[in-house]
N, C-alpha and C positions, 0 to 999 in steps of 0.2 A: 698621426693618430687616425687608425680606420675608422673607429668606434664615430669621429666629428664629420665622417660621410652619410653615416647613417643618420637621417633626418624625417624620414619618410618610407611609404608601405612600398617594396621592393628596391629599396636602393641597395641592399646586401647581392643583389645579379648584377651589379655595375664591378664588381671588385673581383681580383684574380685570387686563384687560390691562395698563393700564398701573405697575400690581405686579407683572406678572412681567415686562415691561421691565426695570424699577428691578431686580428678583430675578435677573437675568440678568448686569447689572452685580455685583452682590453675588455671587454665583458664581462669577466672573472673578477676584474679588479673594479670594476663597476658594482657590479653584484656585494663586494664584500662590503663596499664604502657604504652601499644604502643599507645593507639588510644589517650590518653592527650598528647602524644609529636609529633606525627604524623596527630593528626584531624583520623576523618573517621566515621564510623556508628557503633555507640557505642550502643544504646538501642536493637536494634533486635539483634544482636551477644548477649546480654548477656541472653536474653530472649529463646534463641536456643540452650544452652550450654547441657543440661540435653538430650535433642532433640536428638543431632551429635551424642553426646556418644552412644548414646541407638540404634539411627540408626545405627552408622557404628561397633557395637558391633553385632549386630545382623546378616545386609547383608555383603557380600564380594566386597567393594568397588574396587578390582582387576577385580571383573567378574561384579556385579549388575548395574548397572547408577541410581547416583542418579542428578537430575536436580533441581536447588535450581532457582527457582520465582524472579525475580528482581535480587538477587543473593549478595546484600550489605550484609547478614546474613550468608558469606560464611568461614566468617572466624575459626570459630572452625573448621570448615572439613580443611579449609589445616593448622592447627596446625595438625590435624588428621593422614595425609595424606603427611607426610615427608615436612611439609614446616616450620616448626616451627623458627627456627631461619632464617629464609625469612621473616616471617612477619614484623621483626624488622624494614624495609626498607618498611613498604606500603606505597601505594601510594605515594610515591619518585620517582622522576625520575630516570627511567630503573631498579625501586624497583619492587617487587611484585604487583597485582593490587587488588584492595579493591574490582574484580568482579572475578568469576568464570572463568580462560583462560583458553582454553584448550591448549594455548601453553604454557601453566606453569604444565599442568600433567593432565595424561590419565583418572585421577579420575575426573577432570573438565570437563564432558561429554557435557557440551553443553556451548555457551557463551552467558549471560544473562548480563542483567542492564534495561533495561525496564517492566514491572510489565504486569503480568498476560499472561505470554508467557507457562509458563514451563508442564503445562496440554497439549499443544499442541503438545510439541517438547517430552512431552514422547509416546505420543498418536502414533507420525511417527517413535520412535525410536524403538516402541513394534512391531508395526506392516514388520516393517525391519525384527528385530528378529525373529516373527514368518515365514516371507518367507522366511528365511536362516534358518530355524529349529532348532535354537538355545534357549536356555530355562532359560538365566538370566534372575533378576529381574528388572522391571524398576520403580522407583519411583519418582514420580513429590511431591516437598513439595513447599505449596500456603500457603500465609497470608492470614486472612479474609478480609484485606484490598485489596487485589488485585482478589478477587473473584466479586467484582464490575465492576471490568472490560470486557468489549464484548466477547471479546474473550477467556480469561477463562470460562465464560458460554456456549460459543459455543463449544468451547473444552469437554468440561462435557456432553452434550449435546452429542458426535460423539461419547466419552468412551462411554456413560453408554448403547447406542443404539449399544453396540458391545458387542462381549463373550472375548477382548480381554484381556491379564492378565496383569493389570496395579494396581498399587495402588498413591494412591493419601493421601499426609498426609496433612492438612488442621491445619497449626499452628495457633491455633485462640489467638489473644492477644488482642482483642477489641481496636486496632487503627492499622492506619496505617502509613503514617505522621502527621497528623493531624484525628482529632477525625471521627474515621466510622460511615456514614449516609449512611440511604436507608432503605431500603427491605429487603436486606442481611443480615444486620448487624442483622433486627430484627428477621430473621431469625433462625441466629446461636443463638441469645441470647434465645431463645426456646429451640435450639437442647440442649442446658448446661446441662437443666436437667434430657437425656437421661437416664443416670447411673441406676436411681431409675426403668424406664419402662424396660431398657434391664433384670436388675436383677430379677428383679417380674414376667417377663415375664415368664423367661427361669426356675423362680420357679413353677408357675403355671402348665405350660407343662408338669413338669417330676411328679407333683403330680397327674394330672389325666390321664397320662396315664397309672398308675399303675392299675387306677377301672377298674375289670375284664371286660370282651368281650365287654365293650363300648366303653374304655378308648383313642385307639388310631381313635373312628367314632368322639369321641367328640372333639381334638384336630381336626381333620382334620377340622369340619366343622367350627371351630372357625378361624381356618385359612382362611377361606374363607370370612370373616368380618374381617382380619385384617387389611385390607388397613382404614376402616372405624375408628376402635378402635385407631389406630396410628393419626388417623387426630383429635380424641378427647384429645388425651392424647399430642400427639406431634405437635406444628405447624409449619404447612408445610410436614416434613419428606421429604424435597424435593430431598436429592440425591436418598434415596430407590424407590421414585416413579419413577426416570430417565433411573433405571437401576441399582445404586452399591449396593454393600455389604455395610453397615454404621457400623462401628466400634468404638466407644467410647461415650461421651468422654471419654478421661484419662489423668491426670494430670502429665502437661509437662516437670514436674520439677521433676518427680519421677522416675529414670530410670529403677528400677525393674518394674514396672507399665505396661510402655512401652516396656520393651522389652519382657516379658510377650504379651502384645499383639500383637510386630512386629513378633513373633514366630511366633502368630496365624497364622496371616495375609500372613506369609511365605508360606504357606501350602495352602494357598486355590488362585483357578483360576479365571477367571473373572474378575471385574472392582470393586475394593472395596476403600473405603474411611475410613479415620483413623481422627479421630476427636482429635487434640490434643490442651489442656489451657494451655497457657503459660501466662506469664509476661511479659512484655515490660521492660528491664530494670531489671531484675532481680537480687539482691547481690549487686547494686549500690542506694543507699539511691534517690540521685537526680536524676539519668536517671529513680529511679521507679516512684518519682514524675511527674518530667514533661517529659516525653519519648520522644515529639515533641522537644524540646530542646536539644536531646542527639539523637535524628534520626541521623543526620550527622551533626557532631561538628566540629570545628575547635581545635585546640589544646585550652588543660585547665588543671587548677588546679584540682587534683584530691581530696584532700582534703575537697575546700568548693565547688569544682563543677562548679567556676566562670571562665569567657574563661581571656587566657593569656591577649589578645590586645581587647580591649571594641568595640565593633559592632559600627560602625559608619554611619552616612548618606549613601544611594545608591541609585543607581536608581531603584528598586523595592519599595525604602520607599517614594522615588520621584513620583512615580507614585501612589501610594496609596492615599498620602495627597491631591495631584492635585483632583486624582478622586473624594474624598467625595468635594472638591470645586467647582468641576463642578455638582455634585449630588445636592448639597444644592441649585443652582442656577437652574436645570432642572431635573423636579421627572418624564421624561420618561429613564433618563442612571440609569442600574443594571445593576451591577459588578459580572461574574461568575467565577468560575477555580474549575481546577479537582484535588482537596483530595491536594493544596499547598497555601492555606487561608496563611499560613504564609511569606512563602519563597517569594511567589507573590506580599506581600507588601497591602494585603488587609482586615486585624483582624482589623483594624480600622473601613474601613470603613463595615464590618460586624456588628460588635457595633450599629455604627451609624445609618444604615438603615437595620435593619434586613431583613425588607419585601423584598427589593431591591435587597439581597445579595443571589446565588444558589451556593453553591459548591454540584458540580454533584459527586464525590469521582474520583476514579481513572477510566474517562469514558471518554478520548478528542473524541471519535469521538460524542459521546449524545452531551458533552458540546457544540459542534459547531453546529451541527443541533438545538439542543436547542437553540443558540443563534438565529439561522436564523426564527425559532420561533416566539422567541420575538418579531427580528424588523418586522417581518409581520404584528404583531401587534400593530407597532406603535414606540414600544419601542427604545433604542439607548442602545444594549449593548456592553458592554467592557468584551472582554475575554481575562485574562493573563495567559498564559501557558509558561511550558518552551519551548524553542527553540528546543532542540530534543522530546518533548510530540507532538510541531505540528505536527510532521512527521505522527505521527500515526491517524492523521486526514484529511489526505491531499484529500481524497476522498470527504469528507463533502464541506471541503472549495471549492471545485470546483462547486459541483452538487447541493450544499443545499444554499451555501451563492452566490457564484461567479457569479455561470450560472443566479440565479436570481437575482442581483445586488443590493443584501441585506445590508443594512447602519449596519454591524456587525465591532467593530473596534477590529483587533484581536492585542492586546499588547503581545509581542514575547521579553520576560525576558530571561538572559544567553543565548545573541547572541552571537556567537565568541567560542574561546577556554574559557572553564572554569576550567580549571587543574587540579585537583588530579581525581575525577571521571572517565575523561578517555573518548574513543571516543563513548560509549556509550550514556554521557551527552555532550558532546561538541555542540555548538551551528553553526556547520560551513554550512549546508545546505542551511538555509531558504533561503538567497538570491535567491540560485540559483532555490529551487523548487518552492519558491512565485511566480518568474519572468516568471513560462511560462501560469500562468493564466491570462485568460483573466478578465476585470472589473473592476483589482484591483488595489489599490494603495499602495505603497511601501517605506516608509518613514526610516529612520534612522537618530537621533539625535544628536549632536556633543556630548551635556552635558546637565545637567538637564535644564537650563530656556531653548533650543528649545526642548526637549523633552516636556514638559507643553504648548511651542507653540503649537507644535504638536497635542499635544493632543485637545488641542483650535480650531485648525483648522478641526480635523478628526470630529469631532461633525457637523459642518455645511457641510460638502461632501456630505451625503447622497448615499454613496457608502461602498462596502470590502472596507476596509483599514489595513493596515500593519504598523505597529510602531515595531521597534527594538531595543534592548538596550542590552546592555552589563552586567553581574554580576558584584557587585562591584561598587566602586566609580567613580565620573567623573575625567576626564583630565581637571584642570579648564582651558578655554580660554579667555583671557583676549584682544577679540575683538570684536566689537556690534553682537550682535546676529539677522539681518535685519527680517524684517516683511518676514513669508511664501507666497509665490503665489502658485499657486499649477503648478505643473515639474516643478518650479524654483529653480536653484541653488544658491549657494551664493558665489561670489565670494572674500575672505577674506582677501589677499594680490595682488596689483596688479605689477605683473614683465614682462620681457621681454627675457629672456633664455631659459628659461624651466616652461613645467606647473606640478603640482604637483595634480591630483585627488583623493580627498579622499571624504569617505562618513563614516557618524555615528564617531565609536569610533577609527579612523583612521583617525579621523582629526585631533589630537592633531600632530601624527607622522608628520604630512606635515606640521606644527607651528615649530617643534621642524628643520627639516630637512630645513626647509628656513632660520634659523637664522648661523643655520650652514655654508647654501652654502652662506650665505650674508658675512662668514669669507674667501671667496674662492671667492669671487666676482664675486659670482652666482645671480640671480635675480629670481630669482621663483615667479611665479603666484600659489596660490593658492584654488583649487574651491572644494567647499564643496560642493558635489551634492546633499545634502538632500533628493532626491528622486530617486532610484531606478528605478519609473515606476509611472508615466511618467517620462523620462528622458529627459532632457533638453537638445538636441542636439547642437542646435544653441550656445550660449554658449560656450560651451565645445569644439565645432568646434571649435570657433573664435579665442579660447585661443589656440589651438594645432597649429593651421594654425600660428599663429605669431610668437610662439614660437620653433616651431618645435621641440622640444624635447618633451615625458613627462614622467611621471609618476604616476604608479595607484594603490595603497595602500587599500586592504581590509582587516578586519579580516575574510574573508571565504574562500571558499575551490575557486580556480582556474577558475573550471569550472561554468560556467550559471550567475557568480555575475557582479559585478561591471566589473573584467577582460575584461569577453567576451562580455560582453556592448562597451566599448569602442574598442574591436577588430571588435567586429558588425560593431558600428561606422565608423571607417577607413576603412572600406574594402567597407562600401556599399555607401561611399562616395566617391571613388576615390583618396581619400590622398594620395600623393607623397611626396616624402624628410621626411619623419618622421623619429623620434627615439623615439623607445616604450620602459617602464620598465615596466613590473608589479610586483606586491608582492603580492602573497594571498598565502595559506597553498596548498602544493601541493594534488595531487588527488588520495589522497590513507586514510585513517584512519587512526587518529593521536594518538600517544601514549598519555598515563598520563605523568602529570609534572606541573611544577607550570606553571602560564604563561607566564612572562619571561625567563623561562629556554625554554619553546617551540619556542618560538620569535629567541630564539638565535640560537634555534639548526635547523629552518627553515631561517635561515637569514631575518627576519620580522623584528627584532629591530632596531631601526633605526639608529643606529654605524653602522651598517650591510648595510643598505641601504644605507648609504652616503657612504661609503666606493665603492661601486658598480659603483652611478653615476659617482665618481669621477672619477674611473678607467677608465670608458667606456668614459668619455670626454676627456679622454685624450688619449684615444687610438686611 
């Protein structure tokens, strides 16, 4: 077994080729065992295995940095890289994490989970080294799916207009989550057939320049028509036109191949680029089938590839079906999202309305100006992104949708903690970064029928709007679900002790938390604020002022949400005799874990919370 050599950071350079063949296999089979009992990103890791070896075979992962792209594809480098029996614990709570940390080892030079970063952060990391005069090498490895994105284009853009010494390995595997559209895509699928022009080329050259005293006039001047010749033969050639060196392709499953080339590459200065084919899923029958299905999995049987527990109703599937029934009812709403057609809850309605349907690929900030687009024109778009993807939009929504008070409804999937991914995916922001824009409105659903309300009602606004939802299934409530007004709350139990605030997917806790204090002959009012912004002061007052106790319940981070709403509240109202409780994720970045175990280990669960109130009433 190769795989029982590797124990430490370069022992994969003690092994002959056809050991780390055989090691490659053993990997595979590694990879399947952990990520079917543990979930995690099963298709890109298998599809990178041939990739690691060949890379960290070649540089000195002690001295070199190498920065992995999104960074879920990270797993073979810390089998690599002394983690090996650590991975057995990923993504587990205070396991290992299914991303790049650099407080898990000096080899994790940068920390990644979002897509199309790692051209950038090598781009400041070379240029570091070269003003400290230092001479490792620095390598950024990008999916073609994450070259859709701005900012790796920008990034490419700053390399290739520099003499700095960077390489770039471009693992192309034609998908990304979902199937690669654009420009790009049809870009690379041009570059594929490089192999045949580099080899012909480099033959031609050495034949004539052997013809006595012309041979190296006629080369030269051919060189001077090669930008032309390249744009016949090749379309696009768009990194060598930017500036790099282009290097392949080469086939990324063959490690003599590649490391043969990463030698090259070793040796030369400047800004070069390493064109590498992989496979999505490679050595797994069904992650090679459907590789969107095996992106990030939950635990499964490794045998027929079927997941342990059957996918059930959620609110992204909730939100999909509503939308084709609002679609079929008004042919100005189309449905957009960036390169997550699935995850998003919208392959339906893609089907349905094709013309209607834009997935932009991995681009939130295009997606949102593109939306504001639309409704210029009339239209009524619905854009679903995740919760941490709007982060990286937050400029657009301001200046493209906001400032011009564009009817864009942005649905905002995996609000809240979403667990194993980590604080990279976790949804704990938006509240707070929504709330300081102006025009907008800010909605949050209890459970799927006022989510559908919601959605019913953001159509006739004519305004930004905000809808938010949780990963996963509803908390069912089994109390009427009253008509929206718009800033109206809803008040859903009426008591006289204490009030209870909660909004979205924190209303269940405040259902659960009054049945309790009803055992302690508590009385709890509870108000589901439904909206964010506007916020329903009056209300919210009337109930605090009676009750004089309350409590405030979100799934977000402390600061800008729900919290500092009702501490705004009281303070800019004069409230005396109060007693306040809040519960939101404190304000720091939240580890991985599932979500109850975060709930428990931040006192959010509601045993947790009652246990609190009851203390403090009685103290």
């Amino acid at each position: 077994m190769q795989i029982e050599k590797i124990n430490k950071i370069n022992d994969v350079k003690s092994l002959t080729l056809p050991e780390k063949i055989q090691l490659a296999d053993e990997i595979r089979c590694y990879l399947l065992k952990i990520v079917s009992q543990n979930g995690g990103h099963l298709a890109s890791n298998l599809g990178i295995v041939e990739l690691t070896i060949a890379l960290e075979s070649i540089f000195d992962v002690t001295k070199d940095k190498i920065i992995w792209d999104v960074g879920h594809q990270c797993y073979v480098h810390k089998i690599l890289t002394g983690r090996k029996d650590k991975l057995r614990t990923l993504r587990t709570f205070k396991g290992i994490s299914g991303f790049p940390k650099t407080a898990e080892s000096y080899t994790d030079v940068f920390n990644t989970g979002h897509s199309s970063t790692s051209i950038s952060a090598a781009m400041g990391i070379s240029c570091g080294r070269d003003l400290k005069g230092d001479n490792e090498k620095v390598i950024a490895v990008i999916g073609d799916g994450a070259l859709t994105g701005g900012m790796a284009l920008e990034a490419l853009n700053h390399v290739g207009n520099s003499n700095t010494d960077i390489i770039v390995i471009l693992n192309d595997n034609e998908m990304s989550i979902s199937q690669n559209i654009g420009g790009m895509n049809k870009l690379l699928t041009g570059l594929r057939v490089k192999k045949n022009y580099t080899k012909s080329n480099q033959i031609v050259k050495n034949v004539v320049k052997r013809v006595p005293l012309i041979g190296s006039f006629i080369v030269n001047g051919v060189a001077k028509a090669k930008r032309g010749i390249k744009q016949l033969i090749l379309p696009g050639m768009y990194f060598e036109e930017i500036g790099f060196r282009y290097l392949g392709p080469v086939d990324g499953h063959s490690i003599s191949d590649m490391e043969d080339l990463f030698l090259k590459a070793k040796d030369l200065s400047g800004p070069t680029l390493i064109h590498v084919i992989t496979k999505k899923g490679k050595g797994y029958k069904y992650a090679e089938e459907t590789p969107e299905k095996f992106h990030g999995i939950s635990k499964f049987n490794v045998s027929s590839g079927e997941l342990l527990s059957k996918k059930k109703k959620d609110y992204s599937a909730v939100f999909g079906k509503k939308l084709i029934s609002l679609a079929s009812r008004n042919k100005k709403i189309v449905a957009i999202t960036a390169a997550m057609k699935d995850g998003t809850g919208l392959t339906e309605f893609a089907k349905k309305f094709p013309e209607r349907f834009f997935d932009v690929g991995i681009a939130e900030q295009h997606a949102l100006t593109f939306a504001a687009g639309l409704a210029v024109e009339g239209m009524i778009p619905f854009i679903s992104l995740y919760s941490s993807f709007y982060q990286r939009g937050f400029d657009q929504i301001i200046h493209d949708i906001c400032l011009q008070n564009l009817p864009v409804i942005m649905c905002v999937d995996r609000a809240g903690v979403v667990g194993n991914d980590g604080p990279t995916h976790h949804g704990l922001f938006d509240l707070s970064f929504f709330r300081l824009i102006p025009n907008i409105v800010i909605m949050a659903p209890r459970d799927y029928k006022e989510l559908k309300m919601m959605m019913d009602f953001s159509v006739t606004l004519s305004k930004p709007v905000v809808i938010r939802y949780p990963r996963g299934e509803e908390h069912e409530i089994n109390y009427p679900c009253k008509k929206i007004l718009f800033g109206g709350s809803d008040i859903i139990v009426r008591g006289s002790d204490i009030t209870l605030i909660t909004i979205g997917n924190s209303v269940y806790k405040g259902i659960n938390l009054n049945k309790m204090l009803q055992e302690h002959n508590i009385s709890s009012e509870i108000v589901n604020c439904r909206f964010l912004k506007p916020f329903d002061k009056k209300k919210v007052l009337n109930s605090i002022n009676k009750t004089k106790k309350f409590v405030v319940i979100e799934d977000g981070t402390i600061v800008g949400g729900l919290c500092t709403t009702i501490k705004e509240l009281v303070v800019d109202n004069n409230c005396e005799g109060l007693k306040g409780f809040y519960y939101a994720y404190p304000d720091k970045f939240i580890e991985h874990g599932s979500i109850s175990e975060l709930e428990s280990e931040y006192g959010l669960d509601t045993e947790s919370i009652f246990n609190d109130i009851i203390n403090e009433l009685k103290s």
